[in-house]
C-alpha positions in Angstrom: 0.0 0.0 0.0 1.6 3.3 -1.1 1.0 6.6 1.5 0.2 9.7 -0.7 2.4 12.7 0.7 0.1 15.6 0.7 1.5 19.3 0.6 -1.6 21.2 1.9 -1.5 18.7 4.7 2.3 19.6 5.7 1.7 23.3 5.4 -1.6 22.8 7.4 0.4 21.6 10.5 2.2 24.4 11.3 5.3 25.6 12.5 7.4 22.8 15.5 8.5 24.5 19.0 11.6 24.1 18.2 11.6 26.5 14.4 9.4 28.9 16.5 11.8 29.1 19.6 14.5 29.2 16.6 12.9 32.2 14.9 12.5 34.1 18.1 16.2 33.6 18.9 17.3 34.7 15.5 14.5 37.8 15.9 15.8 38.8 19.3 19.5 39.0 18.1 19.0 40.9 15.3 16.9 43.4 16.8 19.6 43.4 19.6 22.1 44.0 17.1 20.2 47.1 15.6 19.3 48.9 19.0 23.2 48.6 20.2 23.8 50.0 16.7 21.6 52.6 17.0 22.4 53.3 20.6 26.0 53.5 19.3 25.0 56.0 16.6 23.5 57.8 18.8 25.8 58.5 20.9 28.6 59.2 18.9 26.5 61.7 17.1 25.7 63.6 20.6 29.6 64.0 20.9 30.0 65.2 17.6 27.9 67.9 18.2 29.0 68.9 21.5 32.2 69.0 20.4 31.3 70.9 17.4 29.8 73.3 19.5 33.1 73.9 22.1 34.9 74.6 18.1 32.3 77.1 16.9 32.6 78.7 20.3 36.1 79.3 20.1 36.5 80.1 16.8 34.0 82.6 17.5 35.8 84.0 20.4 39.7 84.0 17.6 37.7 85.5 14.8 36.5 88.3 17.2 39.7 89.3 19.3 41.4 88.9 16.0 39.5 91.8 14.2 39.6 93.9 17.4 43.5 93.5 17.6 44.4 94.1 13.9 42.1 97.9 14.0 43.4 98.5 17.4 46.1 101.5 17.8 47.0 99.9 21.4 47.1 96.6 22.2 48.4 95.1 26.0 48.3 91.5 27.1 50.3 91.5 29.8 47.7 91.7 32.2 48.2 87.0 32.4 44.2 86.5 31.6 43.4 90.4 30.1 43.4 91.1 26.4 43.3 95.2 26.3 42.8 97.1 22.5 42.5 100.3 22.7 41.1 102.7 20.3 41.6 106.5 19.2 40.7 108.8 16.1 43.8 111.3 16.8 46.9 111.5 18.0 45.7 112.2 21.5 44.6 109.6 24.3 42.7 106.8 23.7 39.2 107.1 23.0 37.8 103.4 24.2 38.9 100.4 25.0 38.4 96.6 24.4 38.7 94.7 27.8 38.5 91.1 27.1 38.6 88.3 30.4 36.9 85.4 31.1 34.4 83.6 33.5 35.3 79.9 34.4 31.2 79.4 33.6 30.1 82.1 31.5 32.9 82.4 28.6 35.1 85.1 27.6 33.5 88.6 28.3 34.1 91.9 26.5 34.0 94.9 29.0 32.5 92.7 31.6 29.5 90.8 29.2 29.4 88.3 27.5 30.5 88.2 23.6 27.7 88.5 21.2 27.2 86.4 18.4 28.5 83.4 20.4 26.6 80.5 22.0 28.5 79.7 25.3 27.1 76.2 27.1 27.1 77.2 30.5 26.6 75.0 33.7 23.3 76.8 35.0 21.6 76.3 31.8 22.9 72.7 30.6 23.2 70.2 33.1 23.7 67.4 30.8 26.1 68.9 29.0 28.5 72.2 29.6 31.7 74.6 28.7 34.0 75.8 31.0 37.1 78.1 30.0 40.3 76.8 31.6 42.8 78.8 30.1 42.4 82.6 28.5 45.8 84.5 27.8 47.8 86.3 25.6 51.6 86.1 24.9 53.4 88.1 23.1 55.1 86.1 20.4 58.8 86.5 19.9 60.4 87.0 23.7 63.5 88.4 24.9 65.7 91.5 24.4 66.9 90.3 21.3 64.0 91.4 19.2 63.1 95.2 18.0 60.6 96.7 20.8 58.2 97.3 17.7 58.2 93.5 16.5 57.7 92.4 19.7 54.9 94.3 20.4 53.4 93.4 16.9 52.9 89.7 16.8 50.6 88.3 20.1 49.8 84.6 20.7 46.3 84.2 22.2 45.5 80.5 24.3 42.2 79.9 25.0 41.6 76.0 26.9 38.3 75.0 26.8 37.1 71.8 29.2 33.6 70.4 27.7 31.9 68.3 30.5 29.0 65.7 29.5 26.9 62.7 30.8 26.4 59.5 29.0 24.0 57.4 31.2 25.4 57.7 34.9 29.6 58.6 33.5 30.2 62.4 33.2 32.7 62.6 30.5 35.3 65.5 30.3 37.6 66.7 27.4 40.1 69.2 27.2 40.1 71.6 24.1 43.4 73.8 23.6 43.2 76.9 21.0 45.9 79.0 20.0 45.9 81.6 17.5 48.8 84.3 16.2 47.5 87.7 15.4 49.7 90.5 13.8 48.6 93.5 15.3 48.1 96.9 13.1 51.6 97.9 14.7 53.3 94.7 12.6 51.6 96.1 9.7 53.7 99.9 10.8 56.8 97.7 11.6 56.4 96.5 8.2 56.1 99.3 6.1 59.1 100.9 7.8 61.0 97.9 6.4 60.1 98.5 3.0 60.5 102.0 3.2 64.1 100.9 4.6 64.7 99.0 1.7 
């Protein structure tokens, strides 16, 4: 006697215990697989943007002191965290200054408030996720008695450290961001012109 094998039959049955406890394994691992990858993701694109955020800031800040510098007829930073331009239309005193200083958690300031233009993180406003300045200075560039007073005077170096603090689940995570920039003052465009005038 010969058994027919019957296909609606077989489909009919079903799935076993054992394919459905398979396919809910497989299920559960790939979905797994996509929420850590997302998760990840995530994550690293919360970083990128704080981190984008502490650059725009200071670039900001660079782009700023660097226009004020280079249209200022005075210029002191030897005051250690105290940028100073000064400004006149004559030959007599100085008509205004430029004070620039900073705030651990408010950013750099320009006559005692903060710079417009600029979007500073602060702690009071951002608790997941802050600035603070570390590190605001100018230097001026070439050191020593070896130089000409007028040279030295011309080219400044400005540091400006900037510490991003952030939380990912219960860590707080903190990065250091160091920023230097050279700016020739208006009096290296004078010293200059005296040389080619030399020449």
């Amino acid at each position: 006697m010969k058994l027919k094998f019957n296909k609606k039959n077989k489909f009919r049955d079903g799935f076993t215990l054992v394919e459905l406890l398979t396919g809910m394994l497989v299920s559960t691992v790939v979905v797994g697989g996509l929420m850590y990858i997302i998760g990840e993701a995530n994550i690293y694109l919360r970083k990128q943007i704080y981190r984008d955020n502490v650059n725009n800031y200071a670039m900001s800040v660079m782009d700023e002191i660097f226009k004020t510098t280079i249209n200022a007829n005075f210029v002191n930073v030897e005051a250690n965290s105290r940028i100073v331009c000064g400004f006149r239309t004559s030959d007599s005193e100085l008509d205004s200054l430029k004070i620039y200083q900073y705030r651990t958690n408010q950013g750099i300031l320009v006559n005692g408030t903060p710079m417009e233009k600029t979007v500073f993180h602060n702690k009071d406003d951002n608790k997941d996720y802050y600035m603070q300045i570390k590190e605001f200075r100018g230097r001026k560039t070439f050191q020593g008695q070896g130089f000409n007073s007028d040279l030295r005077d011309a080219v400044i170096d400005i540091f400006l450290g900037i510490e991003l603090h952030y939380t990912l689940g219960d860590r707080i995570i903190t990065e250091q961001f160091p920023f230097k920039k050279t700016i020739f003052t208006r009096k290296a465009a004078v010293y200059n012109a005296s040389k080619e005038l030399d020449g």
